[in-house]
N, C-alpha and C positions, 0 to 999 in steps of 0.2 A: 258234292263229290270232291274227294280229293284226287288231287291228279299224279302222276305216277313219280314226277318228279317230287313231288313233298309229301309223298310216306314213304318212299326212298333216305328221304333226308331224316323224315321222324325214324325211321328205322335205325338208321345211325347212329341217332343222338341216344338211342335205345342203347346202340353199344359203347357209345362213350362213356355214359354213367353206368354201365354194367363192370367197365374195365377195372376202373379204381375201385369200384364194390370186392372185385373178387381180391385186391390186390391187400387191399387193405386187413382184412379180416382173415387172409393170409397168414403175415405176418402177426394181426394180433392176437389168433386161436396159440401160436407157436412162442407168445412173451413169457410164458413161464420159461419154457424150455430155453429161449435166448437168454431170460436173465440167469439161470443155472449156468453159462457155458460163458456167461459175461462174469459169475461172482459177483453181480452188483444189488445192491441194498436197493429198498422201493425208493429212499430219495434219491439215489444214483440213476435209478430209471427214469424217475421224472428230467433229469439230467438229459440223458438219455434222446426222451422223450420232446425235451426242448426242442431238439434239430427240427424235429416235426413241426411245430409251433412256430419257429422263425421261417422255415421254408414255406408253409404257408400262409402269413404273413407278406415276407414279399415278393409271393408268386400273386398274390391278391393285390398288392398294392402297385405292381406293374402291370396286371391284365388290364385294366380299362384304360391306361394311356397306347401299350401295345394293341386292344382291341381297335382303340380309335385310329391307330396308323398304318393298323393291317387289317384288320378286319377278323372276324372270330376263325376262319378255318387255320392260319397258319401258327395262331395261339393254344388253341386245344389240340393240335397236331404233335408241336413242341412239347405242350403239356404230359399227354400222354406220354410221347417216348421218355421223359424224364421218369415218372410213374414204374416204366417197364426197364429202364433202366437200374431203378430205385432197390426193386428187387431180387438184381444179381448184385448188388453192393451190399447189400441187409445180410444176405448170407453169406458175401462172403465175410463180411463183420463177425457173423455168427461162430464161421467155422474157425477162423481165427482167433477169436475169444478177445475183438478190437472192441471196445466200449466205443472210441471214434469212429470208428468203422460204421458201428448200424448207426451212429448218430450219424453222420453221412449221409448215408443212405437215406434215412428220415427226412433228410434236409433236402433230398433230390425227389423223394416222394411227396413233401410237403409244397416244395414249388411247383412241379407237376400238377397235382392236384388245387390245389391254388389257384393258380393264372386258367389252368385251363378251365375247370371246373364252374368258373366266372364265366368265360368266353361260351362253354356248351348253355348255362341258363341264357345269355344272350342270345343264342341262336335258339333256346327252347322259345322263348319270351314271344322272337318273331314267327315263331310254327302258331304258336295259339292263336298269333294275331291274324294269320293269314287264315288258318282254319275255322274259329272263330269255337275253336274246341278246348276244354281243361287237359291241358298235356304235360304241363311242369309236377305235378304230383305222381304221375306214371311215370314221366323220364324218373325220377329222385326215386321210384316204386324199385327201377331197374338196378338202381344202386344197392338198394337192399336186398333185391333178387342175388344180385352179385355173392353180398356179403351173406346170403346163407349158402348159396352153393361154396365160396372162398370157405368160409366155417367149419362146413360139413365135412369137407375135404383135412383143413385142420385139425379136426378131431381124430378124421381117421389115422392121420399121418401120426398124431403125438399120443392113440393108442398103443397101435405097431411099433414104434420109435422111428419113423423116418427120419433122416438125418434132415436139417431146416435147410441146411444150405441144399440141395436137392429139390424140395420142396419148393422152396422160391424160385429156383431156377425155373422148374417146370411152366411156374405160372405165368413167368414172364414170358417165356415162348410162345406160350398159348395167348396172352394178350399179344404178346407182337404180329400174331397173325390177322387174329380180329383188328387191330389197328390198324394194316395194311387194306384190307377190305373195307372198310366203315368208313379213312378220308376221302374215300374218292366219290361218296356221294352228298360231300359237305358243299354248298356253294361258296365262291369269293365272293368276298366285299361285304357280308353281314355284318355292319354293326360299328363302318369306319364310317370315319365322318371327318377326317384330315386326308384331304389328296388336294396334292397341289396342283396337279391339272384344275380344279375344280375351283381354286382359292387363287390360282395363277400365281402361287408366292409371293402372294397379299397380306392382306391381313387376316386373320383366323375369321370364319364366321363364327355371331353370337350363340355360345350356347348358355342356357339356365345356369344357375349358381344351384344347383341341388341339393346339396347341406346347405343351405338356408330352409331349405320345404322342412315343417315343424311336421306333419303328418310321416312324411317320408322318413324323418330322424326317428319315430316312433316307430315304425315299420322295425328300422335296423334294431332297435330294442328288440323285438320280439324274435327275428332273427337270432341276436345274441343270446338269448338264453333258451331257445329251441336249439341251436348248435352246441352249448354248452350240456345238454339233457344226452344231445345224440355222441358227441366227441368225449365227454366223460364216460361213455360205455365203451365206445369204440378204442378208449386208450385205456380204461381200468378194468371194466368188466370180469375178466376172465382172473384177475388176479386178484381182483374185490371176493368175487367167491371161493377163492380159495384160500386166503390168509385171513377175509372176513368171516366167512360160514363153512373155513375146515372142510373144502370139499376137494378131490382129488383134481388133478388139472386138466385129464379127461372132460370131467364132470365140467367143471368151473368154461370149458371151452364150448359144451353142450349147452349150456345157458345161457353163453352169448351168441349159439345160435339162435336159440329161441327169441331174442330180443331181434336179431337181424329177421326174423322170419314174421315179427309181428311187426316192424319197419316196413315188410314188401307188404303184411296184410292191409296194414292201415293205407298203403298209398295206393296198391293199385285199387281199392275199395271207397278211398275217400273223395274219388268224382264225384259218386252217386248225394252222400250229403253233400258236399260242396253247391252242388247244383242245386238240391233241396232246401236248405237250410241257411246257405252262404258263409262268407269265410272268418266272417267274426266269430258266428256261436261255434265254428267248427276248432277255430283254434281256439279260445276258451274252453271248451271240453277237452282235448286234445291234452291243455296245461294242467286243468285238474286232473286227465289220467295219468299223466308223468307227475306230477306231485304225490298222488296215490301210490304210485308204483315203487317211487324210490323212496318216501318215508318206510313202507312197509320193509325195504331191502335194508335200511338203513337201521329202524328200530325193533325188529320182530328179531330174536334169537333161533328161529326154526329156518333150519336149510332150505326145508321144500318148498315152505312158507315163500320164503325170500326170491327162491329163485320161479316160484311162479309168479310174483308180483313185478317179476324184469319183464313178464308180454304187458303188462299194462304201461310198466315205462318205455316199453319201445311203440305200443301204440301209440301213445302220449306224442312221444317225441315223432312222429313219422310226419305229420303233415304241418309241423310248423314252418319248418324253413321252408319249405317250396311254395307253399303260401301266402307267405309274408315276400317271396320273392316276384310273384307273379303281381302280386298285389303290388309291389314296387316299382314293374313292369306298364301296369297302367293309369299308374298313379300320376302321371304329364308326359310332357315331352322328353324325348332325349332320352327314351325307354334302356337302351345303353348303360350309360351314364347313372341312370337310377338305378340300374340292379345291381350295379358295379359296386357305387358307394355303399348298398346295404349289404351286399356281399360280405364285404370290405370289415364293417361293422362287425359282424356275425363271424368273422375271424378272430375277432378280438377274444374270441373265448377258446380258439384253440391256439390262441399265442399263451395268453396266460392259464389254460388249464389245466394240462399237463405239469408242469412244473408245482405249479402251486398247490396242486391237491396233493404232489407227489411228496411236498416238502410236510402240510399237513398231513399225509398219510403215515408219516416219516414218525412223529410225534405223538399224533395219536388216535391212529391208525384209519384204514380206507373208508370205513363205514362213516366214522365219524367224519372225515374231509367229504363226504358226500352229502353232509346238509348246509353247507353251501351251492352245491347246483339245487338243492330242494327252495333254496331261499329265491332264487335267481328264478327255477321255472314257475315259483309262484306270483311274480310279477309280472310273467305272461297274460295270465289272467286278468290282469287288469289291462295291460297294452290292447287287448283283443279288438276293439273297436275299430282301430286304425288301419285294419288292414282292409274295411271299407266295405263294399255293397256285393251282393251276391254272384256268387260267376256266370246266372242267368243273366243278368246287365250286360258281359261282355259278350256271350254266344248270340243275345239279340241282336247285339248293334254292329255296324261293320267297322270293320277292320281300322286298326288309328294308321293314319296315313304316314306315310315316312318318305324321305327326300332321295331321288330316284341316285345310285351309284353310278360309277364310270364302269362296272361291272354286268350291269343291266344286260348288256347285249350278250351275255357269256349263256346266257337260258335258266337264269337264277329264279325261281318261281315269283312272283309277284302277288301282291293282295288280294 
């Protein structure tokens, strides 16, 4: 049984990865329509789109020092309000017709989601471990939840012509509210491990060197090009089927629902194998249905063709990263520290992917800059081993111990 205090908390973390779900796919059902009111060319977008890629960059590469000296609630708390912030700057970029403006914005959504989006798997990582249940696939499930309801909503608004800068507003209030509600069932002190009551402004205690771990660097492999599968849809998508397969931008924002909707299928569905089958063969098949998916998008000339073969790549792509995170998660000590670095890693593809597909889309054209993520998610396939033994091994065994916080006494759940 869980106890009231940590499905409270699971609940939460439910809406944390729900918030940037909806926020995200928000704005990117509405990228046709932004870039029309920008004038800007698809390498301009990638441009654009850089702000995203650097802001979550070094929203990633601060979270796990900030995790370690506050602990994850007041990181994904930050996080978030940047997110909800993110999205009253994007429109008003929009309405303004500011190129820097939504790149801005991007850049407040990309740290947001970044730093924090680090710090909520940290706090998912320790839900599993007290539970002794698969929960990083569900929370990352919620994400997609998100991003089909954010979608649905997208479509309708860029049928009708809702004006964007409204449109994001909206969203942001309605995230600001669930945010208000959601931190106050986060505990403190998950996931710090510097307090100088503790250290007496000593010297640091020893932690691991975790990029040294050869398994752990292969983890972040797979990460990378599961993230690269899912952030090449989530920044191209909607404009790949339209300048790729001539479809109206309606259309082209309805296929990127379907891909967010085969994202929630594949996660909230992929406990059942996980538990069955375990996390190797499950991301291996995973890579071959995202390689499946996007060759067909990539080489078939038929619209409907193409745009059915995005639920395969969004299948594909649904349970790699939380997998490879979870898996990084219990892969030693300093559970932390390890999902941090792979995190970290698995950023590295929405620093350089936007830009760089943007500049080959630029040249010769989106379909064809898309058989580089096909090249990438097919060395998933091979990384797949690494992500180790089946997620029965963790549900039998108890809980990996961790070193008690200065927090403890505050009624933070325990193992």
């Amino acid at each position: 049984m869980i106890d009231l205090a940590t499905r409270r908390r699971r609940t939460a973390l439910f809406l944390f990865f729900l918030m940037p779900g909806l926020s995200i796919s928000s704005w990117v059902t509405r990228t046709p329509d932004i870039r029309d009111q920008l004038g800007a060319s698809t390498a301009q977008m990638g441009i654009v789109l850089f702000g995203l890629s650097v802001g979550s960059m070094l929203g990633v590469l601060g979270s796990g020092a900030l995790v370690a000296r506050f602990g994850t609630r007041p990181v994904m708390g930050t996080g978030t309000a940047l997110v909800i912030l993110s999205m009253a700057v994007i429109g008003c970029g929009a309405l303004w017709s500011s190129a820097p403006a939504v790149m801005a914005g991007l850049f407040l959504f990309g740290a947001g989601m970044g730093g924090g989006e680090v710090a909520v798997n940290i706090d998912g990582a320790e839900v599993e471990q007290i539970t002794g249940r698969t929960v990083l696939p569900t929370l990352h499930g919620f994400f997609s939840l998100g991003t089909v309801v954010g979608a649905s909503l997208g479509i309708l608004c860029t049928a009708v012509g809702f004006p964007v800068h409204w449109h994001l507003a909206a969203v942001a209030a309605v995230t600001a509210a669930t945010f208000a509600h959601a931190l106050r069932a986060i505990p403190h002190g998950v996931g710090r491990t510097r307090d100088n009551k503790q250290t007496g402004g000593g010297a640091k205690p020893h932690r691991p060197a975790v990029w040294k771990d050869r398994r752990l660097l292969l983890i972040g492999g797979i990460v990378l090009t599961m993230a690269l599968a899912e952030g090449a849809a989530n920044d191209w998508l909607p404009l790949l089927m339209v300048d790729g397969h001539d479809m109206d931008p309606a259309l082209g924002s309805a296929v990127y629902a379907g891909f967010a909707a085969a994202m929630a299928i594949g996660r909230f569905g992929g406990g059942f194998f996980i538990d069955r089958f375990g996390r190797a063969p499950v991301v291996r098949a995973s890579a071959v249905s995202a390689a499946l998916g996007l060759a067909v998008v990539i080489f078939a000339d038929n619209a409907f063709l193409a745009g059915a073969a995005v639920l395969l790549w969004g299948l594909g792509a649904s349970l790699g990263f939380p997998l490879a995170l979870s898996a990084a998660g219990d892969s030693g000590p300093d559970s932390a520290a390890r999902v941090s670095l792979v995190a970290m890693i698995g950023y590295v593809a929405f620093l350089m992917g936007p830009p760089g597909l943007g500049f080959l889309g630029d040249h010769y054209g989106l379909r064809t800059a898309m058989t580089a993520v096909l090249a990438f998610v097919a060395v998933a396939i091979f990384l797949a081993p690494a992500v180790g033994t089946r997620r029965t091994t963790l549900t039998a065994a108890a809980p990996v111990p961790r070193p008690a916080t200065t927090d403890e006494h505050l009624g933070r759940p325990g193992p």
